[in-house]
SENU-33090 format. One record per residue: residue in one letter; x, y, z of N, C-alpha, C in turn. Coordinates in steps of 0.02 Angstrom, whole numbers, plus 50000, padded with zeros to 5 digits. Atoms other than C-alpha are relative to their C-alpha. Example, Ala and Ser with C-alpha at 12.3 -4.5 7.8 and 13.67 -1.06 7.14 Angstrom:
2
a500454994150000506154977550390500455006050000s499584994149997506844994750357499615005550037
! end
This chain:
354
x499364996550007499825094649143500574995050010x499475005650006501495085849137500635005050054x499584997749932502625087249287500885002249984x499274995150038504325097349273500164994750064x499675005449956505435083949376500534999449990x499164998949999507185083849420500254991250038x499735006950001508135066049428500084998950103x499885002649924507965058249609500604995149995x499625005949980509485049649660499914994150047x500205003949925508915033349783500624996849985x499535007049981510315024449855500114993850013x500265007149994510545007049833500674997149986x499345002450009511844995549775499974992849939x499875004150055512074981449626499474994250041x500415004449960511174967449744499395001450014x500784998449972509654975949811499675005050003x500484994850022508364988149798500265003850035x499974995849950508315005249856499444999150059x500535001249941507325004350016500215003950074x500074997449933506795014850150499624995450072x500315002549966506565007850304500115001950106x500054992849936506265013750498499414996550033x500485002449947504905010150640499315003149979x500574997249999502965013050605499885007350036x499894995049963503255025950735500625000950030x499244999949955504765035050827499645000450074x500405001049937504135028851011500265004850053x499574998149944505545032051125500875000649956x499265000950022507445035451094500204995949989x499735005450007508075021151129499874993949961x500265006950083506935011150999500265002449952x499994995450091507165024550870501004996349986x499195002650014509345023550901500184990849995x499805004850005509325006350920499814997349941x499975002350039508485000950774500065002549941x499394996650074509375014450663500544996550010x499215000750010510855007450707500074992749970x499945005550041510484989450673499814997949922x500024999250091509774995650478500695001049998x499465000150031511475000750469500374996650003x499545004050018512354989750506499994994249940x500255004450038511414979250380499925004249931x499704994950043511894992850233499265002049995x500724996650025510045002750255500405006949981x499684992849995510405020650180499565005550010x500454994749967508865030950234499604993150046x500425001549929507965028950404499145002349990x500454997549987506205031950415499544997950050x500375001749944504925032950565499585008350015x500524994350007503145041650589500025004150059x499634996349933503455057950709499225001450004x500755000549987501555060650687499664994349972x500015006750039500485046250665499195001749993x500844998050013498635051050596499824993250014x500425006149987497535036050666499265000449977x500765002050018495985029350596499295002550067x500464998649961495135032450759500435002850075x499734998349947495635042450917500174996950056x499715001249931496445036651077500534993449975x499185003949988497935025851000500495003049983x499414996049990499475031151005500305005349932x500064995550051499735048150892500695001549987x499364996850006501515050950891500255003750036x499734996549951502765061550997500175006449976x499744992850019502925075650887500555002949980x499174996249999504325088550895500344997350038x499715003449941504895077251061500474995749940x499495005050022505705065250929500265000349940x499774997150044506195075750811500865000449984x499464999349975507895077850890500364991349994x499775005050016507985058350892500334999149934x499924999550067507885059650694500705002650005x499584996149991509255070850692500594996450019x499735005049957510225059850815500184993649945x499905003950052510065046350679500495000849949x499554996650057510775057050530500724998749999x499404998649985512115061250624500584994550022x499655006249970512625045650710500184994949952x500155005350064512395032050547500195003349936x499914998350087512275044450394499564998949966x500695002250026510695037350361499525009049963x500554993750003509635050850265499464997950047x500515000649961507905053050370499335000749955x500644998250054506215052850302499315000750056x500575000649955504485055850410499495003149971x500594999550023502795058950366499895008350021x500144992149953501975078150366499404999049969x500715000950030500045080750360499995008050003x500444994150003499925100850399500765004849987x499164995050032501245116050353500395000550069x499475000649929501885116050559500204994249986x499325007350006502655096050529500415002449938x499714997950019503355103450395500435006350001x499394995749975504205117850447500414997350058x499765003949944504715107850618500514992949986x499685007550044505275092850504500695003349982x499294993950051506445106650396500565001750055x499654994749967506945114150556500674995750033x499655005949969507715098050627500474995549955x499565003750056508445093750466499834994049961x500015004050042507585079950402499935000449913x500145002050065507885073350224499495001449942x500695002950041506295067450139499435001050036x500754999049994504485070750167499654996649969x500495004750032503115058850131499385002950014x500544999149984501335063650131499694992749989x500155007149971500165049750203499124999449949x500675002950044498495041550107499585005250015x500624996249957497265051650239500245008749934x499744991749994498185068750190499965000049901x500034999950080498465064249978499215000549990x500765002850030496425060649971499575008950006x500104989949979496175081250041500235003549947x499674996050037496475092349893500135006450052x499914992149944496315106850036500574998150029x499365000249951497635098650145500744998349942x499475000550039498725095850000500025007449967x499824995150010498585113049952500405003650040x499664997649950499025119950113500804998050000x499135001950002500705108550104500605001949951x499714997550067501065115149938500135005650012x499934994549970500915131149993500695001850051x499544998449951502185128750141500584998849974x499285004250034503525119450017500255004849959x499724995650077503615134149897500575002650023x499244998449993505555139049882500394994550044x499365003149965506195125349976500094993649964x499845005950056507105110649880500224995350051x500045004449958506665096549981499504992749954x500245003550036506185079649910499414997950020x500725003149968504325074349936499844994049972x500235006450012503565056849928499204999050008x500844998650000501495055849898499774995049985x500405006749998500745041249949499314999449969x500614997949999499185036649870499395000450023x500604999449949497425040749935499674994950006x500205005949964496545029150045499614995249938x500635002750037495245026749905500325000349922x499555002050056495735018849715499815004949952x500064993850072495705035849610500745005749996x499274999050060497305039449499499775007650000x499934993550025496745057649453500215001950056x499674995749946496875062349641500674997250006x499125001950007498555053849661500245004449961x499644994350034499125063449499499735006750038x500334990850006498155080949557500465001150090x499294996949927499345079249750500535000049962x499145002850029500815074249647500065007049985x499974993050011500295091049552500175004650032x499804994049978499995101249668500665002750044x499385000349958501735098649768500415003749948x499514995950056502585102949596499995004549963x500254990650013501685118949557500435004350057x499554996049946502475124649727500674999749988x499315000650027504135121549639500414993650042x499475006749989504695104849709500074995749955x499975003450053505315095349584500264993050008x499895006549968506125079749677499354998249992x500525004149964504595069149692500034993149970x500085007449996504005051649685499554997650033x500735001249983502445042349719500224993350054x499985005649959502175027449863499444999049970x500765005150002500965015249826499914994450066x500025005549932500195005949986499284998649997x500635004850014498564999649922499675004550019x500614996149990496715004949934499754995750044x500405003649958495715001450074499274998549969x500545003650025494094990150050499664995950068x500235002049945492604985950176500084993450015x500085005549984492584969150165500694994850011x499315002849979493834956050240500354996949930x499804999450053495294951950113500584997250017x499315003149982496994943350101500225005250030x499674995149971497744960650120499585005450035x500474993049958497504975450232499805005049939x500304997550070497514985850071500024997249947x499755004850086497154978149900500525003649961x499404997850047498664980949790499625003149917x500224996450054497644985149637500565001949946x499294996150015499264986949540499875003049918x500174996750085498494990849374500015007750024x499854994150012498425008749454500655002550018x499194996650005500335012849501500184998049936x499814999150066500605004349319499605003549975x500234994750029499455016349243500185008650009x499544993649999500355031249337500655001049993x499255000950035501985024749281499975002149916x500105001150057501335024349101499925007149973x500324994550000500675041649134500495006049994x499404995349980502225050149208500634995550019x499555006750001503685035649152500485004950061x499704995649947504825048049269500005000150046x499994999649927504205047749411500084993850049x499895004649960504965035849533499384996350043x500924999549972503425024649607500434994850050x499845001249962503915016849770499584995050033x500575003749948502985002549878500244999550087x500284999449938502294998750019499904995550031x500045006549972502354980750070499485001150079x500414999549929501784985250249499595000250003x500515000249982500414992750232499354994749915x500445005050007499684983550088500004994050034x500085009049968500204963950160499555001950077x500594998449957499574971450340500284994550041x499675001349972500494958150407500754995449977x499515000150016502314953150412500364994349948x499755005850014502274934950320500075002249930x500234998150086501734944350148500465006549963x499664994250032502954957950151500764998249961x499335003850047504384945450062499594999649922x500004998250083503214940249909499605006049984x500444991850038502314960249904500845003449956x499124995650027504424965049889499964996049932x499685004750074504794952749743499405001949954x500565000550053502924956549665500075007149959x499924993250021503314975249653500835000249980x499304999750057505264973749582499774995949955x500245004250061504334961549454499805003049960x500564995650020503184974049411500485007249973x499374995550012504874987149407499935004750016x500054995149952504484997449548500635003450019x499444995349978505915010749589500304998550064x499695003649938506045004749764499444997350046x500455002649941505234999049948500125004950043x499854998349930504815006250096499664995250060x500015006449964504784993150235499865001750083x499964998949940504214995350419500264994350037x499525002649976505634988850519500245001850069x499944997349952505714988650697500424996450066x499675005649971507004981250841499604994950042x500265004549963505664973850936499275000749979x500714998250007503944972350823499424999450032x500535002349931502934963050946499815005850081x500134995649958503064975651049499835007749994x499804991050030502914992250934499135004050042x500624996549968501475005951001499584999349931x500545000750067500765004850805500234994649952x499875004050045500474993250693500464994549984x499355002050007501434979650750500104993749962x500055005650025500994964450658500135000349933x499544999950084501704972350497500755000250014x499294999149993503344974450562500574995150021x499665006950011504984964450529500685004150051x499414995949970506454967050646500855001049936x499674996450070507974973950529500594991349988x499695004750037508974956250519499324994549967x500575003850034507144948750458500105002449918x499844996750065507254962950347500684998849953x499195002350044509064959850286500084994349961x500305007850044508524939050239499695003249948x500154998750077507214947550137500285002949968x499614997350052508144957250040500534997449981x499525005950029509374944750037499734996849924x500175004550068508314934649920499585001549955x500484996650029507394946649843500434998949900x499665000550080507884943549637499835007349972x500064993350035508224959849537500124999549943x500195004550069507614956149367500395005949942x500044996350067508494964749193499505003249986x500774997150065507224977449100500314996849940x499985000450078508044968448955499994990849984x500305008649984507474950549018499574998849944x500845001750040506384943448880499504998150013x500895002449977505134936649000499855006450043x500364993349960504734953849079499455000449981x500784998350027503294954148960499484994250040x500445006149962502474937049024500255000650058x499985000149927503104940749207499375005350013x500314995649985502214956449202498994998849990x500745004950020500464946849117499714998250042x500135006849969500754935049251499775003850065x500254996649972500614948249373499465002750006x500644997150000499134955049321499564994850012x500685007049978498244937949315499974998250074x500204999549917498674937349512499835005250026x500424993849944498104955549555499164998249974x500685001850023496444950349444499554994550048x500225005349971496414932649546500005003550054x500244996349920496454942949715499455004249988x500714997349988495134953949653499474995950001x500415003149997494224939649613499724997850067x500215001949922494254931649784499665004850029x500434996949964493834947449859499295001749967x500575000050025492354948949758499474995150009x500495005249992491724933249797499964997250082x499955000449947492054934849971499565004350027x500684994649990490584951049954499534995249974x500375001550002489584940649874499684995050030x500295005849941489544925650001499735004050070x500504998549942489294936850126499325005250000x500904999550000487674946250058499684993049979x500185007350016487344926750025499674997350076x500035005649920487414922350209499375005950042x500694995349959486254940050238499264997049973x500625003150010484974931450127499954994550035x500095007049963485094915850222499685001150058x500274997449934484844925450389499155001649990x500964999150015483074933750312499704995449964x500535006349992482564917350237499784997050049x499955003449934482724909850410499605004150033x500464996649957481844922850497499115002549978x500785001350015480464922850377499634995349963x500315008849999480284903650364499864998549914x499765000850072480794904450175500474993349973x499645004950024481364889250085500825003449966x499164997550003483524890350039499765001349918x499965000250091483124886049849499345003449979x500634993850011482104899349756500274996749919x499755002250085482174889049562499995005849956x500164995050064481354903549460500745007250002x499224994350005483004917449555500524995349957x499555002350017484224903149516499914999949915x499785000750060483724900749344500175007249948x500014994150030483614918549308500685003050010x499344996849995485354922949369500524995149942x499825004650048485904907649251499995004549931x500044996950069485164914449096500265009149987x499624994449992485814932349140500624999249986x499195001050020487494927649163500414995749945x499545002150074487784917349019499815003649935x500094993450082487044931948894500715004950016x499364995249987488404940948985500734997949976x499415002550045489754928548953500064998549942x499924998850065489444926948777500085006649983x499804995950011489514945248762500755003550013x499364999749975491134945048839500564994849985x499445004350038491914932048737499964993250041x499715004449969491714918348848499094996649994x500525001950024490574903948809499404998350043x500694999049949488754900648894500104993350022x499975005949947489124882648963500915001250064x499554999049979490774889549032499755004950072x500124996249964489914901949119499554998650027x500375004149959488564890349185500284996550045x499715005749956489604879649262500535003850057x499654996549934490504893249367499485003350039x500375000949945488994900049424499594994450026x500435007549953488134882549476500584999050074x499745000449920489744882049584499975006650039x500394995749976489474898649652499434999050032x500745000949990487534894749676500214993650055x499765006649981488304877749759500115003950070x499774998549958489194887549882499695004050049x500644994249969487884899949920499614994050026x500605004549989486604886449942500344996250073x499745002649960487954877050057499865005750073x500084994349932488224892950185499455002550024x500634998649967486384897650193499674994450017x500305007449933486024877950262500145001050061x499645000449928487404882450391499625004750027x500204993649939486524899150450499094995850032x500495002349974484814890550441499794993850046x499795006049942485204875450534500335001150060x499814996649920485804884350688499675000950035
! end
């Protein structure tokens, strides 16, 4: 189905993106006011900070609830800042409404639930409030579109998507892989709908959230949302993504905001894809060294020589029927797996020589 959508205004200005930005969590007052006040002074025009904070695993810090609701509020009023905070069940959203905030975001955990995204849909019907729908933890586009849906069956028609990467077991440059072929495929899908990032939680930590900003206005993302906090080293969540708001202000200082009528948009955008491809690559070959280093462990324990000729030559002649079927020639594709096989062969000396 094709989404009935009414024009989001984000505020921004000739220099720099629109961008939301605000504390991983609202802790205490005096974090929340203090580092609303220093976004503004640094021209931020919405605040955001998590009043509930769904955690991966119980006993770290969950949020204060309706307790810092009133902070929000406090913000609005004091700065002008619109507000934005996360809702997972229909009470943060009526409690959110009641207190006046802005914007509503639903969070990865809560988009991946068609049940809990029903329920929210359910609670939104008649009220014209803008929602933001992050996508789900895991890399599937239909559920992304089918929350987006169901928010705008309940008659909200503001919306707009966050993208903050997919999580993946194995270790990785980023906390979530960016995958960006799927926010451009739900741009392509529904050109309309504003698609928003997520620097934070894909980079995961704070050195990567300058080139994730410049990779996603390259790419011609609608805006950022940035976790921004006065003292990150010290935040209760997630603090090693977070930039204090004159960190934040540099980056966006030098953030470049490219023409759509640039003639290299087409080869910027190429060029982009050949680095989300080269990060998948790495992480792919960062699974395969380490079931590399599990065979190394059970050769070693059952007094197995490293080099097995008849596997090696058979993964050889496999993979270069493959790269000729794929356009790419059979000594080309020998010679990347020999280094491969090189590297494997190297790390299962190191486990067996221990």
């Amino acid at each position: 189905m094709e989404l009935e959508l009414e024009k989001l205004t984000l505020p921004s200005d000739n220099e720099r993106p629109f961008v939301i930005a605000g504390p991983c969590s609202a802790e205490t007052e005096e974090q929340v006011m203090t580092t609303a006040r220093q976004l503004a002074e640094k021209g931020c025009h919405m605040f955001r900070a998590g009043v509930w904070k769904p955690r991966t695993k119980p006993g770290g810090f969950e949020g204060n609830g309706e307790v810092a609701l009133p902070w929000m509020k406090q913000v609005k009023e004091e700065t002008g800042m619109l507000v934005a905070t996360e809702v997972a069940t229909p009470e943060h959203v009526e409690l959110a409404l009641k207190y006046g905030i802005d914007i509503l975001w639903v969070g990865a955990r809560t988009s991946a639930n068609p049940f809990a995204m029903q329920a929210l849909a359910d609670s939104l019907k008649g009220i014209d409030v803008p929602v933001f729908v992050k996508n789900p933890v895991n890399p599937d586009l239909e559920l992304w579109i089918g929350a987006l849906e169901r928010i705008n069956q309940a008659g909200v028609k503001k919306l707009a998507a966050i993208h903050r990467g997919f999580s993946s077991y194995d270790k990785k440059i980023y906390r979530n892989t960016p995958m960006w072929q799927i926010p451009i495929e739900l741009h392509r899908r529904i050109p309309e709908l504003p698609i928003i990032c997520d620097p934070s939680h894909i980079g995961g930590r704070r050195e990567l959230i300058a080139p994730l900003c410049q990779q996603a206005l390259d790419l011609g993302f609608d805006g950022l949302i940035v976790e921004s906090h006065c003292n990150p080293d010290c935040a209760w969540s997630d603090a090693k993504q977070q930039v204090t708001p004159d960190v934040l202000d540099y980056i966006l200082t030098l953030l470049v905001i490219r023409s759509e009528t640039n003639s290299t948009e087409g080869i910027t955008l190429l060029r982009r894809q050949i680095d989300d491809l080269d990060n998948q690559l790495m992480d792919l070959l960062s699974k395969r060294m380490r079931v590399c280093r599990e065979i190394g462990q059970y050769k070693k324990e059952h007094n197995m020589t490293i080099l097995q000729a008849a596997r090696y030559n058979e993964i050889l002649e496999k993979r270069g029927a493959q790269g000729s079927l794929c356009g790419m020639s059979p000594e080309f594709t020998a010679k990347v797996f020999e280094l491969i096989h090189e590297e494997s062969v190297r790390q299962q000396m190191e486990i067996i020589n221990k």
